[in-house]
C-alpha positions in Angstrom: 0.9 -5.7 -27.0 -1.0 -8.2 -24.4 0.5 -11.2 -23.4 -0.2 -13.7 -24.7 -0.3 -12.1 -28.0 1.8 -12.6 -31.0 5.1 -12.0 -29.6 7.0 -11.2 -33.1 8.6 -7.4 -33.0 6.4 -4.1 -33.5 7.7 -1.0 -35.5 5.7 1.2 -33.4 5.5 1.7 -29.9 6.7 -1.5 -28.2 9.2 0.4 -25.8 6.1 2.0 -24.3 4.4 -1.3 -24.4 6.5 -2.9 -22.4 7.5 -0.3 -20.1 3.6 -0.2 -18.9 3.5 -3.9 -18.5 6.9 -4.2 -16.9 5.7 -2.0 -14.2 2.6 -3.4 -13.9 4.5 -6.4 -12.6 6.9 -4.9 -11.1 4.0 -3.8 -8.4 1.8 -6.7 -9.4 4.5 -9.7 -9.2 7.9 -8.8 -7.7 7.3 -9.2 -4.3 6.1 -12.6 -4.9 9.1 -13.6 -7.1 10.9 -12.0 -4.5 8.8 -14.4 -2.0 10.0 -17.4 -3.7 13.5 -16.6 -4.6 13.8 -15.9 -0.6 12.6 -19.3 0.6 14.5 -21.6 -2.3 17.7 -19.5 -1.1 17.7 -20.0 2.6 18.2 -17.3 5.5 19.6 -14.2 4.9 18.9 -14.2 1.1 15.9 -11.1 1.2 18.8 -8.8 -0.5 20.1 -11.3 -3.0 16.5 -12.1 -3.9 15.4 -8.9 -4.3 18.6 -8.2 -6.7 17.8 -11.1 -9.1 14.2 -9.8 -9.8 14.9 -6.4 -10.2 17.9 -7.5 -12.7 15.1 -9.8 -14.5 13.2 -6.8 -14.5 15.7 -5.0 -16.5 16.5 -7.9 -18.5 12.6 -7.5 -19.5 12.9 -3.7 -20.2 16.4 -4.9 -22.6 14.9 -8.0 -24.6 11.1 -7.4 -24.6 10.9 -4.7 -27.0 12.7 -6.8 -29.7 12.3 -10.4 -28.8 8.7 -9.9 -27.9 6.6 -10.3 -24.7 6.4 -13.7 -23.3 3.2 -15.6 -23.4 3.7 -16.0 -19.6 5.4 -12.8 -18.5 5.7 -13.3 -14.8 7.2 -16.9 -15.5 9.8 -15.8 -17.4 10.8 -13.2 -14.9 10.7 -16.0 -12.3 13.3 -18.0 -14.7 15.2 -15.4 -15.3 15.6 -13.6 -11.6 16.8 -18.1 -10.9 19.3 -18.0 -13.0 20.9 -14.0 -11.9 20.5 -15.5 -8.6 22.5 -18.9 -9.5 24.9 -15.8 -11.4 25.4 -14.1 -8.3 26.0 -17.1 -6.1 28.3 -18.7 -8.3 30.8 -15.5 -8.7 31.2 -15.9 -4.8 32.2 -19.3 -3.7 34.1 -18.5 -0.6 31.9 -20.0 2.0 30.1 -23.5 2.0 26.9 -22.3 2.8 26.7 -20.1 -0.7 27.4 -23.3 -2.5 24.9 -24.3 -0.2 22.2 -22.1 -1.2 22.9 -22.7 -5.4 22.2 -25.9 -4.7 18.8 -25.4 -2.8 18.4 -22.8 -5.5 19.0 -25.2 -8.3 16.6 -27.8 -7.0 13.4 -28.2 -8.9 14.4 -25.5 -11.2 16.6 -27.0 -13.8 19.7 -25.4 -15.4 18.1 -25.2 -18.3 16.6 -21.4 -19.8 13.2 -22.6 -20.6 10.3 -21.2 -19.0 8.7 -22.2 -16.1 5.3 -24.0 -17.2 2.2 -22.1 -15.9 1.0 -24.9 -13.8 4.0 -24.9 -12.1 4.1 -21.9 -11.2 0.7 -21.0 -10.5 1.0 -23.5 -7.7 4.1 -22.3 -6.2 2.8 -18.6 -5.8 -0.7 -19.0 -4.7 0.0 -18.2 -1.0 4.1 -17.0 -1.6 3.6 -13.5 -1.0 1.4 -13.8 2.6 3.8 -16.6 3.8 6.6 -14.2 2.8 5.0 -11.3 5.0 4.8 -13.9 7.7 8.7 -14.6 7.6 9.2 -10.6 7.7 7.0 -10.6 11.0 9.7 -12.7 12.9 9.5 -11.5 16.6 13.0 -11.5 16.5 12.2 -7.9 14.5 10.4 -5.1 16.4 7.0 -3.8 14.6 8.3 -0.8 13.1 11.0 -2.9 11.3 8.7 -5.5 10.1 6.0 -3.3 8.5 9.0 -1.6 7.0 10.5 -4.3 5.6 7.4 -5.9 3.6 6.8 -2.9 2.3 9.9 -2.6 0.8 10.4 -6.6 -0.1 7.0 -7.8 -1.0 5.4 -4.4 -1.9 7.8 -2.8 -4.1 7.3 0.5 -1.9 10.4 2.9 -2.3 12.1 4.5 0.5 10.3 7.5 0.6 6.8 6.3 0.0 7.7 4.0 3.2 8.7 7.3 5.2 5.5 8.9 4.2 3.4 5.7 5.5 4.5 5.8 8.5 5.5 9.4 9.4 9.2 9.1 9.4 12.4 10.2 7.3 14.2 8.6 4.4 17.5 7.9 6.3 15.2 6.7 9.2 14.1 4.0 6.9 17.6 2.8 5.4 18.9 2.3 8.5 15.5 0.2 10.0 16.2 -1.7 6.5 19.6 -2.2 6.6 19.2 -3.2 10.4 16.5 -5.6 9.6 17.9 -7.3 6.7 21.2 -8.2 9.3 18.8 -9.1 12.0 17.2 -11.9 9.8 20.9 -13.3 8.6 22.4 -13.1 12.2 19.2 -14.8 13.3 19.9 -17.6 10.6 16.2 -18.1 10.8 14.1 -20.3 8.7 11.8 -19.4 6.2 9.3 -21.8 6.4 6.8 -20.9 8.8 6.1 -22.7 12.3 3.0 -23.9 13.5 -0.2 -22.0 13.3 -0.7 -21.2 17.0 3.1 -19.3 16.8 1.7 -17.2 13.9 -1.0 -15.6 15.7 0.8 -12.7 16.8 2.2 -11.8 13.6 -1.3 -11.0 11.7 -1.5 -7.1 13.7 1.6 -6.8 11.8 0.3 -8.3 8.0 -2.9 -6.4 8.5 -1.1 -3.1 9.3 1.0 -3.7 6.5 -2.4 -4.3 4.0 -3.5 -1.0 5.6 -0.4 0.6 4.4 0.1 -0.6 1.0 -3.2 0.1 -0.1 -3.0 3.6 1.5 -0.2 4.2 -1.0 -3.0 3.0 -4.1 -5.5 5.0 -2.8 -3.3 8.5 -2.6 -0.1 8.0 -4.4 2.5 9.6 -2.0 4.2 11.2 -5.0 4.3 10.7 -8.7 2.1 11.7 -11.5 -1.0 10.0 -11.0 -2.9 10.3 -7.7 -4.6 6.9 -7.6 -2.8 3.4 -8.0 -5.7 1.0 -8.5 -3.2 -1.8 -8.8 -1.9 -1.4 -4.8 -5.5 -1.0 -3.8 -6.3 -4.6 -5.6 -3.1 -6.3 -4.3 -4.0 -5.3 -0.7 -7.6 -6.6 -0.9 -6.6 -9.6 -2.7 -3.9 -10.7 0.1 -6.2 -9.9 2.7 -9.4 -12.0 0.9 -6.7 -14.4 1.0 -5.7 -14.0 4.4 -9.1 -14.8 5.6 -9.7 -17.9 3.4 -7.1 -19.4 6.1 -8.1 -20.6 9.7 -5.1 -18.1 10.9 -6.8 -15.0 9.4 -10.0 -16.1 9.8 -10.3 -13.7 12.5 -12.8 -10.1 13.6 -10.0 -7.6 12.9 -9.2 -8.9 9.3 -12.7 -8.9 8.7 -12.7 -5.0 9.7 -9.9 -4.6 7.5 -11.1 -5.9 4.7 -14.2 -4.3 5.5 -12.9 -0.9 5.6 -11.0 -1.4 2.1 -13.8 -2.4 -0.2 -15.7 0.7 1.2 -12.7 2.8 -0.1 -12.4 1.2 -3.4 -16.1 1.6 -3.9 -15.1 5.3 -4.5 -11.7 5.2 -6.5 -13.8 5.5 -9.9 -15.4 8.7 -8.7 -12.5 10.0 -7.1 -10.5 11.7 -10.2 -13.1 13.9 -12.5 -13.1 12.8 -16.3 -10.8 16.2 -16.5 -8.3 14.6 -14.4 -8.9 17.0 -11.4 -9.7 15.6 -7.6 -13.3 15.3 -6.7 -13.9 15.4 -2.8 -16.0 13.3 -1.1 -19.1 15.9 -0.8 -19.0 16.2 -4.3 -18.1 12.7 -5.6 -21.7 11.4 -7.7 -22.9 8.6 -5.6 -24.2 7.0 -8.2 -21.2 5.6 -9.7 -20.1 4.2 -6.8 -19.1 0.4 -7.2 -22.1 -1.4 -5.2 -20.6 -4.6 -5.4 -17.1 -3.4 -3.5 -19.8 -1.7 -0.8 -21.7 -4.8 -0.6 -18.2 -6.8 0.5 -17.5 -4.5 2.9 -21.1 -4.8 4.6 -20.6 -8.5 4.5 -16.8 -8.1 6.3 -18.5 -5.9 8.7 -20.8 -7.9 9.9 -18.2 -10.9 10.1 -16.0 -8.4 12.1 -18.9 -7.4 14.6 -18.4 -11.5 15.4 -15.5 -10.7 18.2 -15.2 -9.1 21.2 -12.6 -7.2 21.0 -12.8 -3.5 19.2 -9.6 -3.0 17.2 -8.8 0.3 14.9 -9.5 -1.4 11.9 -13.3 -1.9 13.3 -13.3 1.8 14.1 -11.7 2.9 10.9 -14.5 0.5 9.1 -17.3 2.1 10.9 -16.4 5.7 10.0 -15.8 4.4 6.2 -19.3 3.0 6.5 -21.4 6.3 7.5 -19.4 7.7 4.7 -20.7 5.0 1.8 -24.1 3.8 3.2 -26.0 7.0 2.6 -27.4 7.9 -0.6 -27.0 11.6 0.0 -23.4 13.4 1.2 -26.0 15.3 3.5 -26.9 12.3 5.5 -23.7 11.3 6.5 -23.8 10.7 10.4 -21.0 13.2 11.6 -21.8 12.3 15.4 -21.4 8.6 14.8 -18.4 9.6 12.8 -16.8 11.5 15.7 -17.8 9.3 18.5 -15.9 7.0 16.3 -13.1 9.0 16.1 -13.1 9.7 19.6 -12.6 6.0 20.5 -10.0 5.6 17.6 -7.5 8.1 19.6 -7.4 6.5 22.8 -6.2 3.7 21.0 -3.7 5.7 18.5 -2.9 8.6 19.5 -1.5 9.2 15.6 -1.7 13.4 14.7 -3.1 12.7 12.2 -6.2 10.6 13.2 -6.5 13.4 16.0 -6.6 15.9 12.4 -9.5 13.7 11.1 -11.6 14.3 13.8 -11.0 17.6 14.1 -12.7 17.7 10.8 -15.7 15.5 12.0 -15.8 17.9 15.1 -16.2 20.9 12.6 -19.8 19.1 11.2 -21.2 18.5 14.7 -19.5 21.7 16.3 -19.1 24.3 14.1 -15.5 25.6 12.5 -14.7 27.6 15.3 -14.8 25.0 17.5 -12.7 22.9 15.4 -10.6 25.6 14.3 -9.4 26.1 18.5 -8.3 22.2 18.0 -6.3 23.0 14.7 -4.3 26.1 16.3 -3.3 23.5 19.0 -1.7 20.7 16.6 0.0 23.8 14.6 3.2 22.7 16.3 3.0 19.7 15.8 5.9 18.0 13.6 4.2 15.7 11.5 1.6 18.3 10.8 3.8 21.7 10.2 4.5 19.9 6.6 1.6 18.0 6.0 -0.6 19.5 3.5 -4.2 18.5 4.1 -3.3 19.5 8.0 -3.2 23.5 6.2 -6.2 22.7 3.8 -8.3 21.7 6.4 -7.3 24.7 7.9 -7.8 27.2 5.2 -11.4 25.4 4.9 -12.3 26.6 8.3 -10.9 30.2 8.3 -12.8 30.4 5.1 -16.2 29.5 6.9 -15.2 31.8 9.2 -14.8 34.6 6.9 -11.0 35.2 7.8 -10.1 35.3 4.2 -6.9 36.2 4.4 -5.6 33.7 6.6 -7.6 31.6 4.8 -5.9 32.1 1.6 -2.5 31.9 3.6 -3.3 28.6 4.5 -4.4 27.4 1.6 -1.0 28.7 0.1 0.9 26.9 2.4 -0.6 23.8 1.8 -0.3 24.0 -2.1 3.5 24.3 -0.7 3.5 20.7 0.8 1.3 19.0 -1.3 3.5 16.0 -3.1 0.3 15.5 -6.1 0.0 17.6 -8.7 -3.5 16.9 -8.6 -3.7 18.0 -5.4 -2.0 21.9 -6.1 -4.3 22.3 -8.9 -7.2 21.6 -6.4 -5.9 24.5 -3.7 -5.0 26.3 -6.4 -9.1 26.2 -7.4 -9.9 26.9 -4.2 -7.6 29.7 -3.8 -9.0 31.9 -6.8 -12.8 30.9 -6.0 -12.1 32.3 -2.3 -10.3 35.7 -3.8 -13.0 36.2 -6.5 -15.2 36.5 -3.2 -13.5 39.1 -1.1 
């Protein structure tokens, strides 16, 4: 069932149906709805907000299946997560200011149940979500905590997925959460956002979170599938939106955006028909999405407009020797590691300093390379990081050091979190011991 369809009961599969859509939206739409819910309500709200719309989520997952899908699906949710909010407020009257906030709440919402027309609501979330990751940027909160907490709000990202962005632990991120959310209610802050020149600082921080959430779409941290094409959308459309605006109008968003329609270019080449990875040597070319490559060109040459030489214009640059040549044997591996080389003196991140490694190996040779690997072995974001041991086994096996090789290789089937990704070791494993 679509929406928009006839929305009268199926006898066969509408449990599955609208489990698929309702977590399409929950990715697609709750951070949004979560957006709006936040500024109606008033400071402090982000954890009653995000309440409401996961309970309207669930309400979806209970009436859907027997009541039909809604000809406007996301509108109802936004009526729905309303009202649990009102719910929620009204159970707990013992300060002025929660009578406070069901009245903001209230206004321009009714008390009736009837869904919010589409007009309307098209025009209250065209730019919700961005404004939203504005708010989370508040100085008042230090980076880390900012990227953390619109990944969680606005993104939908889970705990762990938010660990494995940015190289930390689970109960790391609870507390930076926890801490954050109290931050923004002690601060009493306003959501509505000040003057333009004041918001200048806080686009490093939005950008850094696009980066991030359509990382997680382009290799799934965990889960079944390894591509979520749906983050990789959401991240390009907020950032094509972020640019529209005089604010974001700016070189490093151009990079950014620049370096993510080069990567999406390759997400339908990416997974074989069969379901198994496809590398980037042996990815066919040809089915590359020119259109996505021809936006990043454009980006990149609205990028090369500034003077200043960010990571995302790095990052862009090595993304475009990788898409521009017809033929994986072209690719410019010295332009690729002089690239790299400036990206680590401005993040010293592992596992940048692993990339290039890797680009080292093309212009070097894997002995070379493999001297730089045995250096980072100790290193703790790397000891458990799977691609840091395939890389790794790559080399020993262009060595001819089978054994460790295979050892390697092993260990990173170990710490791989994809399925996908232990069935590909697990190939390379039994082609490199058919040839001892």
């Amino acid at each position: 069932m679509t929406p928009g369809a006839d929305s009268s009961p199926e006898p066969a599969g509408p449990t599955a149906d609208v489990g698929r859509l309702v977590d399409h939206l929950f990715r697609r739409e709750a951070g949004r709805l979560v957006a709006i819910l936040a500024r109606r309500l008033g400071p402090g709200s982000l954890h009653l907000a995000e309440d409401a719309v996961q309970d309207a989520l669930a309400r979806a997952m209970e009436t859907w299946p027997f009541n039909g899908i809604p000809e406007n699906p996301t509108a109802w949710l936004l009526q729905t997560a309303r009202n649990r909010a009102f719910d929620l407020l009204r159970r707990d009257r013992t300060s002025r200011t929660k009578q406070d906030q069901v009245a903001l709440m209230l206004e321009g919402s009714g008390d009736d149940m009837s869904p919010v027309p589409s007009a309307q609501f098209e025009d209250e979330v065209v730019d919700a979500q961005l404004r939203m990751m504005f708010v989370c940027c508040h100085p008042v909160l230090p980076p880390e905590a900012q990227i953390a907490l619109i990944l969680k709000t606005l993104s939908g990202f889970s705990e762990r997925e938010i660990a494995v962005a940015l190289l930390t632990t689970e109960p790391a991120i609870a507390k930076r959460l926890v801490r954050a959310r109290a931050t923004l209610r002690e601060a009493a802050m306003d959501f509505e956002l000040p003057p333009a020149p004041e918001l200048a600082s806080r686009v490093t921080s939005v950008l850094h979170a696009l980066y991030l959430l359509f990382n997680e779409g382009y290799k799934a941290s965990h889960g079944d599938t390894l591509l979520r094409e749906d983050l990789c959308a959401e991240a390009i459309r907020l950032g094509e939106l972020l640019v529209r605006q005089p604010l974001g109008d700016r070189p490093d968003a151009h990079a950014l955006l620049a370096l993510l329609h080069f990567h999406a270019a390759r997400l339908p080449t990416r997974v074989a028909d069969d379901g198994s990875l496809l590398v980037l040597a042996d990815q066919d070319r040809s089915a590359w999405d020119r259109r996505e490559i021809s936006r990043g060109v454009i980006h990149l040459g609205r990028a090369a407009e500034g003077r200043q030489l960010t990571r995302w214009h790095l990052e862009a640059a090595i993304a475009a020797c990788h898409v521009l040549p017809e033929r994986y044997a072209d690719t410019d591996w010295p332009g690729i590691l002089e690239s790299y080389d400036a990206l680590l003196e401005l993040d010293r991140s592992p596992v940048i300093a692993l990339n290039r490694a890797i680009a080292f190996a093309h212009v070097h040779g894997p002995a070379a390379a493999l001297d730089q690997l045995e250096v980072m072995a100790d290193d703790r974001v790397l000891r458990e990081y799977h691609l840091f041991h395939a890389a790794r086994g790559t080399l020993l096996a262009e060595l001819g050091r089978t054994d460790e090789a295979a050892a390697a290789f092993q260990r990173a089937m170990g710490y791989a979190p994809q399925a996908v990704e232990r069935d590909h070791l697990a190939a390379r494993l039994a082609a490199l011991t058919q040839h001892r």
